[in-house]
N, C-alpha and C positions, 0 to 999 in steps of 0.2 A: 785476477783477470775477470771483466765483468761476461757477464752471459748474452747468450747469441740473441742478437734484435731483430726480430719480426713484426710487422706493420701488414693485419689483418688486413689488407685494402686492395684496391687495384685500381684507385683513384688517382691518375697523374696528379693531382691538387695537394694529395697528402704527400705521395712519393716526393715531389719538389719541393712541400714545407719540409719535411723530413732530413732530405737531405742538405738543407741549411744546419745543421748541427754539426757538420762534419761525421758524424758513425758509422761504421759499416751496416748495413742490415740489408733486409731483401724482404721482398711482398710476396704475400701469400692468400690466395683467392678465398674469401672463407666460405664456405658451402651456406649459406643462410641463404631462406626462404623470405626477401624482407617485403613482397605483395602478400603472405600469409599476415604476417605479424602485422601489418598496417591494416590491416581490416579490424584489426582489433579495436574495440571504443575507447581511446586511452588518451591523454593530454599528450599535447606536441613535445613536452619534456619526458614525460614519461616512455613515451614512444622513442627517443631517442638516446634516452640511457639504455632499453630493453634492446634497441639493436647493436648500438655498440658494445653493450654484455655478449650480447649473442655471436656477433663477428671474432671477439676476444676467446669465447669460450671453445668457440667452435674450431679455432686454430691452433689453441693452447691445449687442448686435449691430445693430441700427437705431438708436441714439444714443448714436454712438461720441462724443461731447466732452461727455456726460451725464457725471454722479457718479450711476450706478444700484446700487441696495442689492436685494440678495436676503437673506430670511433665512427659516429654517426650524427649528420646536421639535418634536421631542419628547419626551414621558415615559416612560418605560421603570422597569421592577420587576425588578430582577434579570434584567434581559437581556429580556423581556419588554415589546413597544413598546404601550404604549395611546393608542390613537388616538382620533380625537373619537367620544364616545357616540354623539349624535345621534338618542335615546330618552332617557326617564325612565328606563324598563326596563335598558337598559344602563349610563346611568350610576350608578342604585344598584349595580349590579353588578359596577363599577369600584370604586366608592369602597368597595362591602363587601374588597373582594381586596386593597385600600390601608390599611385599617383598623389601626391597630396598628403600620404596617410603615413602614421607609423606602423613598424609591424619588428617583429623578433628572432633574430638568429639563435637556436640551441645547438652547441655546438657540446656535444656526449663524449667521452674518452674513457676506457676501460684498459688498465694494464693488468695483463696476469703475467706470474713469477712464480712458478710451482703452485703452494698454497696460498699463495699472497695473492691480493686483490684490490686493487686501488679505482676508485671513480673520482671523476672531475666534471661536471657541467659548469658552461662557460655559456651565460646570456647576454647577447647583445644588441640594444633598441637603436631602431636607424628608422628616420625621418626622411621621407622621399619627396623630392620636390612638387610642384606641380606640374604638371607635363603634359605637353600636346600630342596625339596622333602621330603627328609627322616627327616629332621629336623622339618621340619612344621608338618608331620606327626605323629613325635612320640609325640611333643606339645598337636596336637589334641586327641591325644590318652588319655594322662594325665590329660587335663584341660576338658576333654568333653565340650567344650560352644559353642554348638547346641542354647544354647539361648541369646547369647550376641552377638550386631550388632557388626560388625569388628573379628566375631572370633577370639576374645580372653576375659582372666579375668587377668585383671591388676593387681589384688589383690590377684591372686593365683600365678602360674609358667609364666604368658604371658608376665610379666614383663622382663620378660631375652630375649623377642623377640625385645627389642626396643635398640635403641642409644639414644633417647632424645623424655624428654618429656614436653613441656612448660604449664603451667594451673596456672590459681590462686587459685583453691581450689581441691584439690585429690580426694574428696570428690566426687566431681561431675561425675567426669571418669566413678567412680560406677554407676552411675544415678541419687543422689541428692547434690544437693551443700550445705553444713550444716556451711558454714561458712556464706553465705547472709541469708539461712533460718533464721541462728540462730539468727541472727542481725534483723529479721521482730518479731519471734516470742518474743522480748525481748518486743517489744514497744505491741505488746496486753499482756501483764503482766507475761508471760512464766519465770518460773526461771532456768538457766541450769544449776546451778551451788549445787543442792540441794543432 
């Protein structure tokens, strides 16, 4: 019988890629500080393995025979991290700075299993069209993503805002990469195919 699944998060984004697997699990808030930890001076990759370490360790500490997942995305433009708008205002003003340019999804995943420890980072380069004011505007009008780093939802209408998109798993864009998950959670006894 494989062990109880836990999904550090309380990001509807994960909960819904998650639950394409078909598994039982349940979300659990992880107590992390992550305004502390981004002050720190550290690469957008770096930065987002240390939060999703952090979100995994921090839940996996009280349920040590859990299989608990932390993961953590950002977007970054040339070393530059954008984090969630959280206005209309700002995210036109993300996607005008993204207009034309490439920039980079790190999409972080940490599973703990008692002593076990697995990491996975999953990059992926997306090419934004060129876009007008009024184009971006009415986008953000449509998709509202006040809460998605890069103002946009790939999986909604933000899609028609790109030329190219390179990834190994689509998956991840959203926030979890279900094609490595699904490859760890096979080997503690997980079936996905039920």
């Amino acid at each position: 019988m494989p062990p109880e699944l836990i999904l550090a998060s309380t990001s509807p984004y994960r909960r819904e890629l998650l639950a394409r697997l078909g598994l039982p699990f349940r979300c659990i808030a992880p107590p992390v500080d992550e305004d502390t930890l981004k002050q720190n001076d550290l690469s957008p990759q770096v930065l987002a393995e240390m939060l999703a370490e952090a979100k995994a360790a921090s839940v996996a500490i009280s349920h040590t025979s859990a299989v608990v997942i932390g993961c953590d995305q950002l977007a970054h433009c040339e070393g530059r991290i954008l984090g969630k708008p959280g206005s209309r205002t700002d995210a036109i003003s993300q996607l005008q700075s993204l207009a034309g340019r490439r920039h980079e999804l790190i999409t972080a995943m940490v599973l703990h299993c008692g002593e076990q420890i697995w990491r996975h980072t999953d990059r992926t380069s997306l090419q934004m069209r060129s876009l007008s004011t009024p184009e971006i505007a009415a986008y953000v009008d449509l998709d509202i993503p006040f809460d998605c780093a890069g103002s946009y939802k790939l999986e909604r209408h933000g899609i028609a805002l790109f030329e190219s998109i390179d990834s190994q798993d689509f998956s991840a864009i959203t926030g979890l990469p279900l094609i490595q998950l699904g490859t760890w959670l096979r080997t503690w006894g997980f079936s996905l195919t039920q």
